[in-house]
Backbone as CSV, one residue per row, in Angstrom:
resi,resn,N_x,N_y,N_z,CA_x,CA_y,CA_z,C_x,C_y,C_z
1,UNK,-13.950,-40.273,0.321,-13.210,-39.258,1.064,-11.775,-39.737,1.245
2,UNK,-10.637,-39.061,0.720,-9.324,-38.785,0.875,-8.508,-38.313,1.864
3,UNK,-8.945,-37.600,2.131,-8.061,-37.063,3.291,-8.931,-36.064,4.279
4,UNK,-8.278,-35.592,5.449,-9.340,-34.956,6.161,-8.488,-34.110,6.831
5,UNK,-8.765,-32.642,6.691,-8.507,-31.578,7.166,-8.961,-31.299,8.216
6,UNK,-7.917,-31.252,9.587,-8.102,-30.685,11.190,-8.257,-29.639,11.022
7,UNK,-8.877,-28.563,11.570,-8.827,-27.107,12.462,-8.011,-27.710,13.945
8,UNK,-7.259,-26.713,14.733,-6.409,-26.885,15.763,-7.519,-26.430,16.496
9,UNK,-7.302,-25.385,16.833,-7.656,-24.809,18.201,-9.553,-25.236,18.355
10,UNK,-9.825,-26.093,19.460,-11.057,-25.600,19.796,-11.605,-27.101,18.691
11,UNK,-10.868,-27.756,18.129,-11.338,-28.756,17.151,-10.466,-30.364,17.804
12,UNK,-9.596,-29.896,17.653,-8.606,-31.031,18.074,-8.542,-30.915,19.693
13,UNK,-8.278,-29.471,20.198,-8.223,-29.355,21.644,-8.122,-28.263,21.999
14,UNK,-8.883,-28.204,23.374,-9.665,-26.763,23.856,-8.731,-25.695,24.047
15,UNK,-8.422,-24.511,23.649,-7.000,-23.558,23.830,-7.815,-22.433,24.124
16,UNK,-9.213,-22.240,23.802,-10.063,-21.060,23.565,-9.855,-19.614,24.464
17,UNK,-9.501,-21.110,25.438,-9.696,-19.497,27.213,-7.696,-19.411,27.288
18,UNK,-6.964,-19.922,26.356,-5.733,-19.429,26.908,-5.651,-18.641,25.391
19,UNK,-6.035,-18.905,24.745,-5.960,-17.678,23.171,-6.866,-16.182,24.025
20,UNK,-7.660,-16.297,24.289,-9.088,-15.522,25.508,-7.452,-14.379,26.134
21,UNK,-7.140,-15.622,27.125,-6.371,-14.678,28.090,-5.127,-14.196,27.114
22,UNK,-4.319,-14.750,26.147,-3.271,-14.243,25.939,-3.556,-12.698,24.733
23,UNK,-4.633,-12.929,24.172,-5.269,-11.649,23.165,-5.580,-10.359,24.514
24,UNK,-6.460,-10.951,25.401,-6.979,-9.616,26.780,-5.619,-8.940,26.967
25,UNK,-4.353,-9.861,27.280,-3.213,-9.331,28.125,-2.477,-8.783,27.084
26,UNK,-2.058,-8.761,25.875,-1.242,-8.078,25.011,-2.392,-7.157,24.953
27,UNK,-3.603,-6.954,24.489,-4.343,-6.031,24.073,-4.197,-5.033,25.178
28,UNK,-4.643,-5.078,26.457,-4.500,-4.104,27.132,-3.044,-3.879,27.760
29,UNK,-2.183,-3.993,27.062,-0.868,-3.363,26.993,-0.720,-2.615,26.055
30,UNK,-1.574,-2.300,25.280,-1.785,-1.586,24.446,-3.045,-0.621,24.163
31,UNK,-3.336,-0.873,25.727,-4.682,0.819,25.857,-6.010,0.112,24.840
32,UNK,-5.936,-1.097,24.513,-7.236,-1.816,23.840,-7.863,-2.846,24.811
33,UNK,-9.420,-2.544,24.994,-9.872,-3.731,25.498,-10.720,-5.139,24.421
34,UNK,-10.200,-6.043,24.495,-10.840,-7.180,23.788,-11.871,-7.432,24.131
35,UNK,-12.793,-7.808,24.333,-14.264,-8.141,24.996,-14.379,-9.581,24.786
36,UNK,-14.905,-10.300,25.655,-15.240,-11.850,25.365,-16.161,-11.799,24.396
37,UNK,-17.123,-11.022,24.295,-18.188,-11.149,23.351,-17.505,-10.794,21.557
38,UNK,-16.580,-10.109,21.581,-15.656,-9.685,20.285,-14.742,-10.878,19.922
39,UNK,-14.117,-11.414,20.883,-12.653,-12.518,21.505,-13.855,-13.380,20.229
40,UNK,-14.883,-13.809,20.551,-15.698,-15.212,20.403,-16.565,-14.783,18.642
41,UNK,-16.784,-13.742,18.364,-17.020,-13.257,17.379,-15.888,-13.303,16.298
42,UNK,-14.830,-13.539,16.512,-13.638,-13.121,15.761,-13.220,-14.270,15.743
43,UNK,-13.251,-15.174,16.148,-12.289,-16.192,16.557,-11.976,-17.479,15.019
44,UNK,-11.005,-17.893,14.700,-10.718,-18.630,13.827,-10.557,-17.705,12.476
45,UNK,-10.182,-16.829,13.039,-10.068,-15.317,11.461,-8.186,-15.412,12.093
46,UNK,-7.636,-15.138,11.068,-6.268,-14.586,11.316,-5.979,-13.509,12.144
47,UNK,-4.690,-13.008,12.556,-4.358,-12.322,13.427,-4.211,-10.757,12.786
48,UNK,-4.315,-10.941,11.737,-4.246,-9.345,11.119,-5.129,-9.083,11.082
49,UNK,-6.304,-9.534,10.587,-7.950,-9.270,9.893,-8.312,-8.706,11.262
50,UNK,-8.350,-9.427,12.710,-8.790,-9.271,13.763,-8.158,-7.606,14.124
51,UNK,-6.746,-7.795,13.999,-6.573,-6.372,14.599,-6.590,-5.224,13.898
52,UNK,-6.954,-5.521,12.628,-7.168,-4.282,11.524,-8.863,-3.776,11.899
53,UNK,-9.270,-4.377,12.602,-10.807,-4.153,12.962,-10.526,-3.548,14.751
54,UNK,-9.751,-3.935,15.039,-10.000,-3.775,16.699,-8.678,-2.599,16.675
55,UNK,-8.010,-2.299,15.600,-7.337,-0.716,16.788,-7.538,0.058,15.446
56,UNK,-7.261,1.135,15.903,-7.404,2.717,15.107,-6.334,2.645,14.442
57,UNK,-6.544,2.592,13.042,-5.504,2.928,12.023,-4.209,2.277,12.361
58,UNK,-4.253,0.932,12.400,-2.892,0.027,12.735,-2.021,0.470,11.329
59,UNK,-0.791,-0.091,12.008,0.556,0.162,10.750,0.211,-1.075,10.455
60,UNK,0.985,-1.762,9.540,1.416,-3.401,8.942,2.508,-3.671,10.184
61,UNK,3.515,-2.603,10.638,4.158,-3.003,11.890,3.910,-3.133,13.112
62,UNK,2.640,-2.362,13.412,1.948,-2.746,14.658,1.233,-3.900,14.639
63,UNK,0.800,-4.242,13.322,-0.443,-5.747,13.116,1.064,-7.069,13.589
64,UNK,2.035,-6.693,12.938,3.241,-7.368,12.898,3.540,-7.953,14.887
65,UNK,3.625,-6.718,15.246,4.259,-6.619,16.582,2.923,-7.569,17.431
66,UNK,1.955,-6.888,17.515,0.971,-7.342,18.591,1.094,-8.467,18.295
67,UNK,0.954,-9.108,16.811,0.392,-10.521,16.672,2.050,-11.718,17.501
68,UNK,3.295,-10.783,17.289,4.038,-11.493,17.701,3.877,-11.874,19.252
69,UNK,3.678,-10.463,20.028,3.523,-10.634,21.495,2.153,-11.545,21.485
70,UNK,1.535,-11.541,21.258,-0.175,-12.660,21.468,0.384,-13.451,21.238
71,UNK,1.094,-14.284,20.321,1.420,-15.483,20.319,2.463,-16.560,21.029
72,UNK,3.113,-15.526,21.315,4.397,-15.784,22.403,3.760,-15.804,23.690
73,UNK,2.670,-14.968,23.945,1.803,-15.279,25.380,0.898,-16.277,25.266
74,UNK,0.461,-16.866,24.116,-0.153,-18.068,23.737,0.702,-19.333,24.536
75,UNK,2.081,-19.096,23.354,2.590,-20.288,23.812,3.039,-20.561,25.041
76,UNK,3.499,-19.444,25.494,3.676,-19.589,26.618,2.793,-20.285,27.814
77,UNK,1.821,-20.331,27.315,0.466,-21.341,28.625,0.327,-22.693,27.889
78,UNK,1.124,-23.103,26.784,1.052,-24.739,26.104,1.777,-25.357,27.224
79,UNK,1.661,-25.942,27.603,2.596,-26.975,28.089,1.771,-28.581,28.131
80,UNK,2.562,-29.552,28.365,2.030,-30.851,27.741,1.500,-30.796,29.282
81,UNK,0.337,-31.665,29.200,-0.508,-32.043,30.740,-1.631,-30.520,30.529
82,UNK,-1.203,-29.264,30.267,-2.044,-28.188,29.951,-3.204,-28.500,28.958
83,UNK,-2.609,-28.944,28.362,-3.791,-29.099,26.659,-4.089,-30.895,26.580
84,UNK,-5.146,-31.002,26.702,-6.032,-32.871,26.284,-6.343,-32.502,25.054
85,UNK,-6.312,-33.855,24.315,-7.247,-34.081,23.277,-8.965,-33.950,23.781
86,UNK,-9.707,-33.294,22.754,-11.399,-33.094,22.645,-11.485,-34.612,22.947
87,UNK,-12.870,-34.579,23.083,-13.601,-35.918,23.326,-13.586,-36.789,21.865
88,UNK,-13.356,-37.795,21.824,-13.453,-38.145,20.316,-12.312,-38.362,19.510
89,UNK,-11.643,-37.213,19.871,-10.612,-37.080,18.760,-9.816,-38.347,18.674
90,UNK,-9.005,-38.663,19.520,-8.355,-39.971,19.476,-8.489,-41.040,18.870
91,UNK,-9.792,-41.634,19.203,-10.691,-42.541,17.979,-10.744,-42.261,16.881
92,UNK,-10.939,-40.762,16.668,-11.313,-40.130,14.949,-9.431,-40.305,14.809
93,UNK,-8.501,-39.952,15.067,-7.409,-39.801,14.613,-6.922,-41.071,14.137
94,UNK,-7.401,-42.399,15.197,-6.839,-43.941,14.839,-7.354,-44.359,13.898
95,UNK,-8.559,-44.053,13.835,-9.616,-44.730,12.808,-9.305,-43.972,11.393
96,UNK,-9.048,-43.413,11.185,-8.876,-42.393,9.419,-7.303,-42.718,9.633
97,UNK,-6.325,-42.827,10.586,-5.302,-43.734,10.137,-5.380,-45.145,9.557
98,UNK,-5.852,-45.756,10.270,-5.947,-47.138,9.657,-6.835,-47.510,8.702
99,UNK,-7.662,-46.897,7.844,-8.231,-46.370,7.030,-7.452,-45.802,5.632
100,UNK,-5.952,-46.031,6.057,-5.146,-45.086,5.166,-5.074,-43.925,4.289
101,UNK,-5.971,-43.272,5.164,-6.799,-41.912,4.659,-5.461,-40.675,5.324
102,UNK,-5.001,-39.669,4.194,-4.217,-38.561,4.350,-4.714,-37.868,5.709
103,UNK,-4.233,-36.942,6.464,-4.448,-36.170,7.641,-3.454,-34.902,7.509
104,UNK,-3.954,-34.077,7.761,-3.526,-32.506,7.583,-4.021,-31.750,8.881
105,UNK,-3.442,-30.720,9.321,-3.608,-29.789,10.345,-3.691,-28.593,9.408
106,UNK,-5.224,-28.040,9.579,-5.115,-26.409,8.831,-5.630,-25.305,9.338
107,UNK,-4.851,-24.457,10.060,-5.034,-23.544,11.193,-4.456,-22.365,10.667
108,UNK,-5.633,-21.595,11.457,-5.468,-20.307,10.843,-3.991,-19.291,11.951
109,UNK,-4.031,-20.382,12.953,-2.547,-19.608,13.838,-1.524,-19.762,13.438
110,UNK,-0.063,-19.263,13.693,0.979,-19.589,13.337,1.734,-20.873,13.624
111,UNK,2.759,-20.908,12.550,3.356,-22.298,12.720,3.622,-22.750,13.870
112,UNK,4.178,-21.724,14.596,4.968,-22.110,15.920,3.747,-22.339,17.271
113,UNK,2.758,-21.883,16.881,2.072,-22.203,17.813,1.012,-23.992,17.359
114,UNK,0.915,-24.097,15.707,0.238,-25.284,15.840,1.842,-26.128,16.542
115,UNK,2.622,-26.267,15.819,3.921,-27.131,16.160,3.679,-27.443,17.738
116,UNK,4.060,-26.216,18.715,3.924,-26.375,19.868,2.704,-27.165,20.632
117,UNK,1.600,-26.551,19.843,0.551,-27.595,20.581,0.214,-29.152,20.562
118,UNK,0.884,-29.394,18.678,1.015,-30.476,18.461,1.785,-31.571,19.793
119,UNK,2.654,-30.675,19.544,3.872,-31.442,20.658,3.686,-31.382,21.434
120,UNK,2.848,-30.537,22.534,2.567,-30.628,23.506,1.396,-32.277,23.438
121,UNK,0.683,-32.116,22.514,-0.286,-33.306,22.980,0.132,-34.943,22.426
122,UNK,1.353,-34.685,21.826,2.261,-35.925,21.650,1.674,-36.728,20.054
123,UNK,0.776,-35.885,19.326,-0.072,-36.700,17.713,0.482,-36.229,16.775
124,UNK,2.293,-35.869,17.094,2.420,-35.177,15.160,2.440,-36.512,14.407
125,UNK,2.654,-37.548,15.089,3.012,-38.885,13.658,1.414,-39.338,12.865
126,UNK,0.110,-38.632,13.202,-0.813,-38.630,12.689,-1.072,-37.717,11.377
127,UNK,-0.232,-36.908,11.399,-0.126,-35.829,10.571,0.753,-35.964,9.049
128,UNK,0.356,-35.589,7.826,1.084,-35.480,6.443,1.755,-34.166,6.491
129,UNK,0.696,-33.638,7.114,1.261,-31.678,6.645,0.352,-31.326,7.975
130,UNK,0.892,-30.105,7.778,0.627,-29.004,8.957,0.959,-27.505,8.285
131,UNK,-0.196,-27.048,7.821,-0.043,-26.062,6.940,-0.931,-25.227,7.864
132,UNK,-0.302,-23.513,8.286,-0.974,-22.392,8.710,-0.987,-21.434,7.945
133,UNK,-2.576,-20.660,8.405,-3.212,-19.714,7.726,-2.584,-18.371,7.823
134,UNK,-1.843,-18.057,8.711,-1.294,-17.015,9.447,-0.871,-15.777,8.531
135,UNK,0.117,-16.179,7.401,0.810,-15.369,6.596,0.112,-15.128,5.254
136,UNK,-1.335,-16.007,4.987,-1.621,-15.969,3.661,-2.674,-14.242,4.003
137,UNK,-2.326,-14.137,2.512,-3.153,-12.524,2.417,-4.587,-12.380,2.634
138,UNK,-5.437,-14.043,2.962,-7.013,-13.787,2.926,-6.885,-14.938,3.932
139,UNK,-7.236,-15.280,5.217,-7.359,-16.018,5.647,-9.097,-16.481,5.599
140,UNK,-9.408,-17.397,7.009,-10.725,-17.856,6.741,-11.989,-16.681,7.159
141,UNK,-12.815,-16.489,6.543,-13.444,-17.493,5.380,-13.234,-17.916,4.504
142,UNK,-12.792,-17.136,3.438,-11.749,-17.792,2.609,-11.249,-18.807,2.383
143,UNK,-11.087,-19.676,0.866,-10.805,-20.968,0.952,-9.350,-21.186,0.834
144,UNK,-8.654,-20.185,0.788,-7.138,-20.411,0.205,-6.392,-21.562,1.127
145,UNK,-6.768,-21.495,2.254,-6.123,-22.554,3.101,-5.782,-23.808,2.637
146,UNK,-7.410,-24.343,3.161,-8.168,-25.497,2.998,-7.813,-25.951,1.222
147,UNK,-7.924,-25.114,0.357,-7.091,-25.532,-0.682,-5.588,-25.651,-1.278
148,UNK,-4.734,-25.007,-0.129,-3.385,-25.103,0.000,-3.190,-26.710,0.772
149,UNK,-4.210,-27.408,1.535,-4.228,-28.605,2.622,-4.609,-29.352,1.047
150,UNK,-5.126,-29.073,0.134,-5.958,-30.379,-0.404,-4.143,-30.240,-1.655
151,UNK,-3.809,-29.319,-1.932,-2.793,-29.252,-2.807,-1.772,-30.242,-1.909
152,UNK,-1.480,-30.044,-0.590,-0.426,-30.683,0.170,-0.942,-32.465,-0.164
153,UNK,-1.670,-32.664,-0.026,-2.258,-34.224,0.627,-2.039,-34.536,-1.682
154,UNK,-2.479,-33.655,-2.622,-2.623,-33.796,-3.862,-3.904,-34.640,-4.135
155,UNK,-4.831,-34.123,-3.485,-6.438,-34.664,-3.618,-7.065,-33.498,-4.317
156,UNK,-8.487,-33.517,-5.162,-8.923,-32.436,-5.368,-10.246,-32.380,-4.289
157,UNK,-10.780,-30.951,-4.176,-11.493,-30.280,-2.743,-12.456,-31.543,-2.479
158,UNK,-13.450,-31.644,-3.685,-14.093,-32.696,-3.244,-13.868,-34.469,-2.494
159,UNK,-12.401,-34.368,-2.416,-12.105,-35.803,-1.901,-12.024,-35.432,-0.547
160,UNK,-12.156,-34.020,-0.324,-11.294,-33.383,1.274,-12.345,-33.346,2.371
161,UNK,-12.240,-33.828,3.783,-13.412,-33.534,4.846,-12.614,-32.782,5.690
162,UNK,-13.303,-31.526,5.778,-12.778,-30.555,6.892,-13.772,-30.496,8.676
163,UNK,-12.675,-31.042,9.327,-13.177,-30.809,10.774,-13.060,-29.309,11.006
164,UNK,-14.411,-28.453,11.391,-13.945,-27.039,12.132,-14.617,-26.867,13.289
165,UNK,-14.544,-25.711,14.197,-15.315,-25.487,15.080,-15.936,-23.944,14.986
166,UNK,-15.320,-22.876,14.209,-15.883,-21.923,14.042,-16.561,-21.412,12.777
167,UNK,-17.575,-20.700,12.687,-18.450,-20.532,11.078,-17.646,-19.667,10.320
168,UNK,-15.945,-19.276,10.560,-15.282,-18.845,9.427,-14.874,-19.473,8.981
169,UNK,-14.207,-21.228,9.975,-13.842,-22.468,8.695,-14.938,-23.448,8.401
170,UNK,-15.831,-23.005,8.528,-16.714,-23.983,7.899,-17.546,-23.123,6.430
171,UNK,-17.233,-21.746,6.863,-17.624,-20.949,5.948,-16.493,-21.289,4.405
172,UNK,-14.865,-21.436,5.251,-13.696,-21.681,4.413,-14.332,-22.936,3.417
173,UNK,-14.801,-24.050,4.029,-14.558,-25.523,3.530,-16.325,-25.197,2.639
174,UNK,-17.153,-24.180,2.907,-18.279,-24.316,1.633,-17.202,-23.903,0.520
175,UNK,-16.930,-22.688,0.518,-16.294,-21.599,-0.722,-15.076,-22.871,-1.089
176,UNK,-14.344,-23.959,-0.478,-13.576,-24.666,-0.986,-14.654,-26.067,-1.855
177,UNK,-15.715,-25.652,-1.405,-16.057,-27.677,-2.288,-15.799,-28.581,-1.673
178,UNK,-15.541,-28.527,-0.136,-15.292,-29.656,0.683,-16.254,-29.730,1.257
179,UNK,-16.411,-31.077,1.907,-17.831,-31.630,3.137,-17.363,-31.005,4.410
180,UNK,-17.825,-31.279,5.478,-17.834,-30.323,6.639,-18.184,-31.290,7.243
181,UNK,-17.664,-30.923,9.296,-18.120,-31.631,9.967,-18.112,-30.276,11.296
182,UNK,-18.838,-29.895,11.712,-18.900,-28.750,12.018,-19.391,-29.299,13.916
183,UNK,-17.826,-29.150,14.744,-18.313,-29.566,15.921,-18.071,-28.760,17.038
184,UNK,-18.599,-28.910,18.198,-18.923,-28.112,19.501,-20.095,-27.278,19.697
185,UNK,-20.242,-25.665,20.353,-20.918,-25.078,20.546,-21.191,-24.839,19.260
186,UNK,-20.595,-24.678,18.342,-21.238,-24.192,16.912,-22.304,-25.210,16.001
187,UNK,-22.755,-26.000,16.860,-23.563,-27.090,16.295,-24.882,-26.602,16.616
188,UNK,-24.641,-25.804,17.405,-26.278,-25.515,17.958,-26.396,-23.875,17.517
189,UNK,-25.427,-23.164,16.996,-25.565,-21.843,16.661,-26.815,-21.626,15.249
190,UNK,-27.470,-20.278,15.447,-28.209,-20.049,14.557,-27.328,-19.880,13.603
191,UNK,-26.026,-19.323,13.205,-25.387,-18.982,12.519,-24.872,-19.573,11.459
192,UNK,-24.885,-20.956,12.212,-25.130,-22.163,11.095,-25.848,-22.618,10.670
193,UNK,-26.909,-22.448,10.717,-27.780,-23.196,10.016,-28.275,-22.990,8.451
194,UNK,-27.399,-21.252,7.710,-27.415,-21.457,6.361,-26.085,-22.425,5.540
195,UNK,-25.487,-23.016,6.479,-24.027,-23.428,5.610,-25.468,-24.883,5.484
196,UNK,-25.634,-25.313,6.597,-26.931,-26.691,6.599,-27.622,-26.617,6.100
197,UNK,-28.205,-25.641,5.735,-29.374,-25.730,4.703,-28.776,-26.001,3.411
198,UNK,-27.639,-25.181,2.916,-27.292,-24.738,1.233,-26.488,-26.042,1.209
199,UNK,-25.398,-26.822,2.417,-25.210,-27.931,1.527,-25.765,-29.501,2.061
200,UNK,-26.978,-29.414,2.357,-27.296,-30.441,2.704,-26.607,-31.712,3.320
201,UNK,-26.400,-32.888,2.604,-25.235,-33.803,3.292,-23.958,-33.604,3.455
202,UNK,-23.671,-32.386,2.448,-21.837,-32.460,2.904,-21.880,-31.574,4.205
203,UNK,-22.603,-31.281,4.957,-22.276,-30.523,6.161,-23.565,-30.774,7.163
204,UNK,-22.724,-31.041,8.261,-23.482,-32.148,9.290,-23.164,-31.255,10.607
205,UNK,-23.768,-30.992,11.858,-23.028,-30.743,12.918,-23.581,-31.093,14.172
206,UNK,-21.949,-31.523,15.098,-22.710,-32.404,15.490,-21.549,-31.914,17.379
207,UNK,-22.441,-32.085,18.592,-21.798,-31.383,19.565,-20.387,-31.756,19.952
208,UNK,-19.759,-33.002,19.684,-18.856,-33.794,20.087,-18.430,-34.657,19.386
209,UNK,-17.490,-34.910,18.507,-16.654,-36.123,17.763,-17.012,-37.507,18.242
210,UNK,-17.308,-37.352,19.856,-17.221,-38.647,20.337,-18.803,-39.404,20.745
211,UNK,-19.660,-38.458,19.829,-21.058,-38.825,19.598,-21.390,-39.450,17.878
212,UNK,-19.705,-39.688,17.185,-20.037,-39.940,15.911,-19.278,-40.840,15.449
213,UNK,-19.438,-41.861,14.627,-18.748,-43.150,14.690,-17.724,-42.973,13.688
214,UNK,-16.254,-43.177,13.614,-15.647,-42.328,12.524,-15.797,-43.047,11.503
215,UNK,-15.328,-45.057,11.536,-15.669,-45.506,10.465,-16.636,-45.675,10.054
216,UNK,-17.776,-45.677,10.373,-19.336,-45.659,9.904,-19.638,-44.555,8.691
217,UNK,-18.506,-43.141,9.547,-18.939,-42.030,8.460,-18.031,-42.275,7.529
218,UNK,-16.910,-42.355,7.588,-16.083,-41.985,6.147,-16.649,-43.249,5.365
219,UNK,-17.186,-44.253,5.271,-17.817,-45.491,4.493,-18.998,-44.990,4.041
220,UNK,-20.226,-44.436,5.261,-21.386,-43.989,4.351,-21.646,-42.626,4.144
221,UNK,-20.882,-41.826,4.348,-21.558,-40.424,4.187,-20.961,-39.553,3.151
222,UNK,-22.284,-39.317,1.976,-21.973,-39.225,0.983,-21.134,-37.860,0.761
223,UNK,-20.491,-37.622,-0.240,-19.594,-36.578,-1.115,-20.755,-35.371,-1.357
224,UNK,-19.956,-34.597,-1.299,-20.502,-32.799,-2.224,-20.256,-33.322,-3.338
């Protein structure tokens, strides 16, 4: 394993309930209600896909507009001391550094919001690239990302381990040929359990980063 592809939000560090509140509050400025149960269904899909499903016959300039106001109410609740690193992460970030293993950020939000969060939690010098999903024409599931991250680092898919937390990037990193490490509440979802079945060792999941030893894995755990 070569390099290893982050997911941001909800992977690296918890944003879930301020993405939650900043989607509710633009949406119903706009006569739409979001539902937590929809918010959590949708989540880790791009900002167009989501609202081409949730309003009536959007323009390309309304998908344009909302997604600008949601994100500007996003950032607006970053602030450093606001956002911790997940459990784990820290260790996983030192350890695949000194390891001299590539590191990438590949998020399906916009630039300005991974940038900001980055900085808010003080780890861009862990980072090669920081590539978002935001503007590409197919976001996740879809592998275009995750293979735009393996083009950045210049590994091919199979050298690549993708950290995600939702079953659209872990759905991304099957359709890419990458291994998986599939963590949080989505470890225990039924929803996963066909990505676990179909690829056996390259996809593992597991509740917390900081229940998994980082150098232990990138040494024994075998390749797709």
């Amino acid at each position: 394993m070569k390099a290893v592809i982050w997911d941001l939000d909800n992977t690296i560090v918890d944003t879930e309930d301020l993405h939650r509140h900043a989607w509710q509050t633009i949406t119903r400025q706009h006569g739409v209600e979001y539902s937590d149960e929809a918010f959590r269904a949708g989540y880790g899909r791009n900002n167009a896909e989501i609202l081409r499903e949730l309003l009536p016959d959007p323009t390309p300039a309304m998908i344009a507009t909302i997604s600008v106001q949601k994100e500007t109410a996003f950032r607006a609740l970053v602030q450093p001391g606001a956002v911790v690193l997940l459990p784990g992460v820290a260790d996983w970030l030192d350890a695949i550094r000194r390891q001299g293993k590539w590191q990438l950020v590949g998020s399906s939000g916009p630039m300005a919001n991974i940038v900001t969060t980055i900085e808010a939690l003080g780890i861009a010098d862990y980072f090669l690239a920081m590539l978002s999903g935001a503007t590409l024409p197919r976001g996740k599931p879809h592998p275009d990302l995750f293979l735009r991250c393996a083009d950045a680092a210049r590994m091919p898919p199979q050298e690549c381990l993708v950290i995600e937390d939702s079953i659209h990037g872990v759905e991304a990193a099957h359709r890419a040929g990458m291994v998986c490490i599939a963590v949080g509440p989505l470890a225990q979802s039924e929803r996963l359990q066909p990505f676990l079945a179909a690829r056996g060792p390259s996809c593992v999941a597991i509740d917390s980063l900081a229940a998994l030893d980082p150098v232990h894995f990138m040494q024994q755990w075998p390749l797709a």
